[in-house]
C-alpha positions as CSV (number, residue, x, y, z in Angstrom):
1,X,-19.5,148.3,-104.9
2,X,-21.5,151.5,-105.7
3,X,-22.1,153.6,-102.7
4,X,-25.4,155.6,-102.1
5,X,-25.3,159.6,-103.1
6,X,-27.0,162.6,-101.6
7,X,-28.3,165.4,-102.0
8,X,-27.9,168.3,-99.4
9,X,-30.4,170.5,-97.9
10,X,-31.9,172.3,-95.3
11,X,-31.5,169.9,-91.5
12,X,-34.0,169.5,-89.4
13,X,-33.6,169.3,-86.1
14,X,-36.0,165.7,-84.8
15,X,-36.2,162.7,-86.7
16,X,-38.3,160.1,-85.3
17,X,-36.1,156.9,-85.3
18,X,-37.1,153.3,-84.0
19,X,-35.2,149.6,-83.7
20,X,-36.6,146.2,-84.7
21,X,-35.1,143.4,-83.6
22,X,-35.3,139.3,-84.1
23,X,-38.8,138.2,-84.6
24,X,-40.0,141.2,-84.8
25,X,-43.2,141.7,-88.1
26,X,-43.6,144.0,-90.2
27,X,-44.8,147.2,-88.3
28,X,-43.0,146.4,-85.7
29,X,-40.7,148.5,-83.3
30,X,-39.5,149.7,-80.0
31,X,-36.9,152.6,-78.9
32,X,-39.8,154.8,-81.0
33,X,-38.8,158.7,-80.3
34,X,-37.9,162.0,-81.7
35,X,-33.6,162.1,-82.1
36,X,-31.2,164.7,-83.1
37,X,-28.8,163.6,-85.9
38,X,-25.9,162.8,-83.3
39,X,-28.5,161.3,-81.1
40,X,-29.9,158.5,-84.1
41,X,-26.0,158.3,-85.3
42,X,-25.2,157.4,-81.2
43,X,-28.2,155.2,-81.8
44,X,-27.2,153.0,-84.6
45,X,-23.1,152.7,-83.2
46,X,-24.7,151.4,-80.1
47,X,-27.0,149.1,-81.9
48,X,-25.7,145.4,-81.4
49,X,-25.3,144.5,-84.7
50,X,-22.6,141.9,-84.4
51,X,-25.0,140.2,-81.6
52,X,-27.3,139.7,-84.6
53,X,-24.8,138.6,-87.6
54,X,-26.7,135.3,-89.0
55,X,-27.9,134.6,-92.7
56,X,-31.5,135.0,-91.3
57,X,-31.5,138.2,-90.5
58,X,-30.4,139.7,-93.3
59,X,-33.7,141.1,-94.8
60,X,-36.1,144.0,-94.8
61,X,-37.9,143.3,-91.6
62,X,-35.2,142.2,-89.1
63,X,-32.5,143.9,-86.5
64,X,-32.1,147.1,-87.8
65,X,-32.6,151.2,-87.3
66,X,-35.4,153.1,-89.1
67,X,-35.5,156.7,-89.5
68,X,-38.6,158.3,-90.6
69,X,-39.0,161.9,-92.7
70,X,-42.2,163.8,-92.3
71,X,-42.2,164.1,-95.6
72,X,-43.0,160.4,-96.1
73,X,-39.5,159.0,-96.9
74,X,-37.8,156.3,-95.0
75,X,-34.4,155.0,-94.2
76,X,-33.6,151.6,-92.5
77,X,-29.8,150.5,-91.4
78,X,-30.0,146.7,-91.8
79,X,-27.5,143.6,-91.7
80,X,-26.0,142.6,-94.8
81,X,-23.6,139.7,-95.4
82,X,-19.3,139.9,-94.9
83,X,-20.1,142.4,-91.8
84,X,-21.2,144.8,-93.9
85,X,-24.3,146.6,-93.9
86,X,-28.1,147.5,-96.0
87,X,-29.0,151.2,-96.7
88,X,-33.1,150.5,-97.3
89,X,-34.9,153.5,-98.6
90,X,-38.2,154.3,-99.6
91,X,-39.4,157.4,-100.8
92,X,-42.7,158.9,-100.8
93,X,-44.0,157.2,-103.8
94,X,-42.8,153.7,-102.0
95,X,-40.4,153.1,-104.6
96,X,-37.8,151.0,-102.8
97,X,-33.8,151.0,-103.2
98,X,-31.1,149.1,-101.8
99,X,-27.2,149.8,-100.9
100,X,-24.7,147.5,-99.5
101,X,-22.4,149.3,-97.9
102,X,-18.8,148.4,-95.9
103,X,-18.9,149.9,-92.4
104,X,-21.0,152.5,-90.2
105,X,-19.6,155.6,-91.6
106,X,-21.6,155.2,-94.6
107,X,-24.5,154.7,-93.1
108,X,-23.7,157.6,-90.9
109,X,-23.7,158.9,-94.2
110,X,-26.4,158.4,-95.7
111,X,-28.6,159.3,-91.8
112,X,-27.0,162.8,-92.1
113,X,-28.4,162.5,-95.6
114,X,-32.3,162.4,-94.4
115,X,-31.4,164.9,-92.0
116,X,-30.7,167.2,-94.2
117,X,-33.9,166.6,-96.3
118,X,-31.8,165.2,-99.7
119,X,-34.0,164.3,-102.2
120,X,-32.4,161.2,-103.9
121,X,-31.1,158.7,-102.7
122,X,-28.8,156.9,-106.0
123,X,-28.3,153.4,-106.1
124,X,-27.3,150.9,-108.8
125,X,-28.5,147.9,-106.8
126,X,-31.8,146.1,-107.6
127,X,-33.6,145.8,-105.0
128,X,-35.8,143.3,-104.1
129,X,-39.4,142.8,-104.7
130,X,-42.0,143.4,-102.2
131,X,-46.0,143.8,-102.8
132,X,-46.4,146.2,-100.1
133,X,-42.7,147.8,-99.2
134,X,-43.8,150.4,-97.0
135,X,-45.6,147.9,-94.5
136,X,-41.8,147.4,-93.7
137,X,-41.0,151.1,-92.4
138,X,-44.8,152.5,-91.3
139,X,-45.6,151.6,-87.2
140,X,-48.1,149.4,-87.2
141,X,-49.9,149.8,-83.3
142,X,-51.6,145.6,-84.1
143,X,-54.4,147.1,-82.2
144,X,-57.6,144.8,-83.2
145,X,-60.9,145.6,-82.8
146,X,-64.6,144.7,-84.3
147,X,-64.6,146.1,-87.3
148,X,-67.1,145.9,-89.6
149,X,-64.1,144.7,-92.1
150,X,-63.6,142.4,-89.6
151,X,-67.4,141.3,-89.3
152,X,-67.4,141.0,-93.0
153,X,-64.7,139.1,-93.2
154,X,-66.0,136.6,-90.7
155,X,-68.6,136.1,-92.0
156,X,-67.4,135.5,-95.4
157,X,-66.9,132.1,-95.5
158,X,-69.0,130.2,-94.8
159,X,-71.8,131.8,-93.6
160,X,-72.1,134.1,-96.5
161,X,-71.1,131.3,-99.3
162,X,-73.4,128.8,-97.8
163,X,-76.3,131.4,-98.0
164,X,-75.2,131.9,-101.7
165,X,-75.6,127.9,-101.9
166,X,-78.9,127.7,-100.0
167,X,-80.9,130.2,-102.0
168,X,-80.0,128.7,-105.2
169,X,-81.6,125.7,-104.2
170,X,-84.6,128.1,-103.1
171,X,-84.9,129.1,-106.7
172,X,-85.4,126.0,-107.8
173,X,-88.7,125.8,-105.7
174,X,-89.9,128.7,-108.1
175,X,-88.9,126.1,-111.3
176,X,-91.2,124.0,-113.1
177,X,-89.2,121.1,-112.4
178,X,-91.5,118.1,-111.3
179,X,-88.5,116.8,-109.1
180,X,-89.6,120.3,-106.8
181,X,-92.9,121.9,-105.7
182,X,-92.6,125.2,-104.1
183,X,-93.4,124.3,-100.5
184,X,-90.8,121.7,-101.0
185,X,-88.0,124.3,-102.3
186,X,-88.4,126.7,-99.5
187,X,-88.6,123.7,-96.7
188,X,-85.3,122.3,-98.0
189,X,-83.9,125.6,-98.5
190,X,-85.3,126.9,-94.7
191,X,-83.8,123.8,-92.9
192,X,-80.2,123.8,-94.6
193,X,-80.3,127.6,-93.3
194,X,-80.9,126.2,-89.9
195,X,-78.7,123.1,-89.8
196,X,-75.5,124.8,-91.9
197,X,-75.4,128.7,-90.7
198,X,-77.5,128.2,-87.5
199,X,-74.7,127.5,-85.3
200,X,-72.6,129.9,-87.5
201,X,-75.2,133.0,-86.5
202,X,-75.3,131.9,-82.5
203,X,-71.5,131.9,-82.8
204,X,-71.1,135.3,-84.4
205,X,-73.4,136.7,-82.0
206,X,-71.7,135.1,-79.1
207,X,-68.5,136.3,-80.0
208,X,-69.7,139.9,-81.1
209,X,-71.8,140.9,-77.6
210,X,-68.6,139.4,-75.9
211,X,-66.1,141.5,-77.8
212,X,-67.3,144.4,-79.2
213,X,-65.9,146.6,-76.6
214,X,-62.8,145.2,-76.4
215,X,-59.4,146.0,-77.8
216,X,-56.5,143.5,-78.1
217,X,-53.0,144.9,-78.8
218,X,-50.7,142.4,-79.5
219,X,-47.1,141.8,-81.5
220,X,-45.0,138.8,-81.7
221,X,-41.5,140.4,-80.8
222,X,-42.7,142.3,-78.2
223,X,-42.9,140.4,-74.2
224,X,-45.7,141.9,-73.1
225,X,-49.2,142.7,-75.0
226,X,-52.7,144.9,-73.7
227,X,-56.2,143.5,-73.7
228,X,-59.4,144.4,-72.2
229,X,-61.6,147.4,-72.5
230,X,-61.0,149.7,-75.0
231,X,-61.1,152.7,-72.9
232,X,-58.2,151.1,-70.3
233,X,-57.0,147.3,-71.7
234,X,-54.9,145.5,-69.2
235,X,-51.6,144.3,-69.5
236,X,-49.9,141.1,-69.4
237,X,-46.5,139.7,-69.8
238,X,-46.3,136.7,-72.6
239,X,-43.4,135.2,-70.2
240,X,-46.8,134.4,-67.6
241,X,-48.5,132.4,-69.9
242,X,-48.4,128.8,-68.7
243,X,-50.6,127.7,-71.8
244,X,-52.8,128.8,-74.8
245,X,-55.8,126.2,-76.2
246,X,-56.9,127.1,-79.4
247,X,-60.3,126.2,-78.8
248,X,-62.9,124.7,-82.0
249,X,-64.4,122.1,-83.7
250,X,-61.3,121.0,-86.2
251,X,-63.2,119.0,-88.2
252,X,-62.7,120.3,-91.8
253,X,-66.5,119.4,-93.2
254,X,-67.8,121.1,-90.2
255,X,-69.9,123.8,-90.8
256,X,-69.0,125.9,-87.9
257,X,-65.1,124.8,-87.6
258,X,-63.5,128.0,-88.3
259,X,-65.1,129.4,-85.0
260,X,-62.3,129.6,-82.5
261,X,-61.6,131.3,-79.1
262,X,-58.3,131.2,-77.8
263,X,-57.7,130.5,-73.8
264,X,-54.7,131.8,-72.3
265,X,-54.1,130.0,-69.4
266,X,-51.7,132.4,-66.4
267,X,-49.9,130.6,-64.5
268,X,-51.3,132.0,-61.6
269,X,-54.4,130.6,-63.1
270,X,-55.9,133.4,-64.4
271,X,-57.7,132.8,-67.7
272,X,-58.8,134.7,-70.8
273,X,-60.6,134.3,-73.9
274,X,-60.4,135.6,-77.1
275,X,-62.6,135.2,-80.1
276,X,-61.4,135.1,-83.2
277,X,-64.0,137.4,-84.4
278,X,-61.2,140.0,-83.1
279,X,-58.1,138.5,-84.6
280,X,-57.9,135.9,-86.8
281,X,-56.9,132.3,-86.0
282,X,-53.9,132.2,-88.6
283,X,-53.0,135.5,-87.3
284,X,-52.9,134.8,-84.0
285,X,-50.7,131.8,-83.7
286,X,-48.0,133.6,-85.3
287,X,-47.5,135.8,-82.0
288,X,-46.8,133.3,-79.6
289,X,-43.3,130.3,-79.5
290,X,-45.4,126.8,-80.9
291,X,-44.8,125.3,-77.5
292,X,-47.0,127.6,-75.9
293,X,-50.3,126.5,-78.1
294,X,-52.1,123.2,-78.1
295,X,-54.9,122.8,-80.4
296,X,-57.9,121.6,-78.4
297,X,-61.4,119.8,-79.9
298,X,-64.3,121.7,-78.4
299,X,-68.0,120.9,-80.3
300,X,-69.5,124.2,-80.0
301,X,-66.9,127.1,-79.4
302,X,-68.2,130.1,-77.2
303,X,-66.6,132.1,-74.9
């Protein structure tokens, strides 16, 4: 099988280097520092790759090593199948490429490689295709905030599409149609404002005055995640969770069902809540084990 070739140049002396392991996302990592060569070869020997040899985990975002190049350029030790092992690389245009290789010493290889700046990195292999390969490799702090991305995209649906609904029938009160006088067109159009994005707006203000000055840093492979202020969040450990309701009105023609806040219950019976004007619902759920969650029918949602 074709191995990977390099190019020599000039070392440097620091790499940044970093370790994912099971369940960890895209972004995520631990063991984040600045290594010498023998320090990130040291590294990868100790990693416990045998620990770690299943069918799932042989893909881009698993248990591996990454090693990171100022320059832009990435290289990630991964699990392959046959105890052998996945050279990742991608450069700074985010052009990926893939090597299986037998043992360690090639990848020792190829990290000496990076170290000394080569430029290419050859390999016959296709590899795989990914929309956004670099989302793979690039530390991703899952800090979130409100945004005004995130505002927008709260309000998207369906506060924003049923106000796109709602003044087309407040045109028609401008028509000559006999079915519609204007007075008519604007009360109809004025009181499916009220009844459809009323309880949207109270929720959206709710939820921003409660969250706008707070951060929440969470990941779902790490044990422990920060939330509070933004100027000192607290932390907590996942492991002292007892319970998490996801907290809204589930019914799916309900106008305001997509509001959510999500209670995380300690077991020493501390409790907090999050909006999901900060994270979103779908995104959420991802970072905690299924058992922990139970979806919970609340009318109106605030926190």
């Amino acid at each position: 099988m074709p191995q990977p070739e390099f190019l020599e140049a000039v070392a440097v002396e620091k790499l940044v280097s970093k370790v994912q392991l099971q369940n960890y996302e895209p972004g995520e990592f631990t063991r984040i520092g600045g290594r010498t060569l023998n320090e990130t070869i040291e590294l990868v020997a100790n990693f416990p790759w045998q620990e770690y040899r299943q069918p799932a985990f042989v893909k881009l975002t698993g248990p591996s090593v990454t090693i990171e190049h100022p320059s832009g350029k990435f290289l990630k030790v991964g699990l392959y199948y046959n105890n052998s092992f996945c050279l990742y690389y991608c450069d700074e245009n985010e052009k990926l490429q893939v090597s299986v290789v037998p043992d360690l010493k090639d990848c020792f290889a190829a990290i000496t490689a990076i170290y000394n700046n080569a430029d290419t990195f050859v390999s016959h292999q296709k590899a795989p295709f990914y929309e956004d390969p670099k989302k793979h490799f690039v530390t991703n702090s899952f800090e979130y905030t409100v945004t005004k991305a995130r505002i927008l995209n709260f309000l998207l649906y369906p506060t924003i599409f049923d106000t796109f609904i709602i003044l087309l029938i407040f045109t028609l009160g401008f028509t000559d149609w006999e079915v519609f006088t204007n007075i008519l067109g604007i009360a109809i159009a004025g009181g499916l404002f009220a009844i459809i994005n009323g309880p949207n707006v109270y929720l959206f203000l709710d939820y921003y005055y409660y969250s706008q000055d707070l951060c929440l840093q969470l990941a779902k492979g790490h044990a422990n995640f920060y939330f509070g202020p933004k100027a000192k969040p607290r932390e907590y450990l996942k492991e002292d969770i007892q319970l998490i309701l996801i907290l809204s009105h589930h019914g799916s023609r309900n106008p305001w069902g997509s509001n959510t806040v999500f209670e995380i219950i300690f077991k020493n019976g501390e409790v907090i809540r999050i909006p999901n004007l900060l994270i979103k619902t779908t995104v959420f759920v991802e970072k905690f084990l299924a058992q922990q969650i139970e979806w919970k029918h609340k009318f109106f949602a605030t926190v």
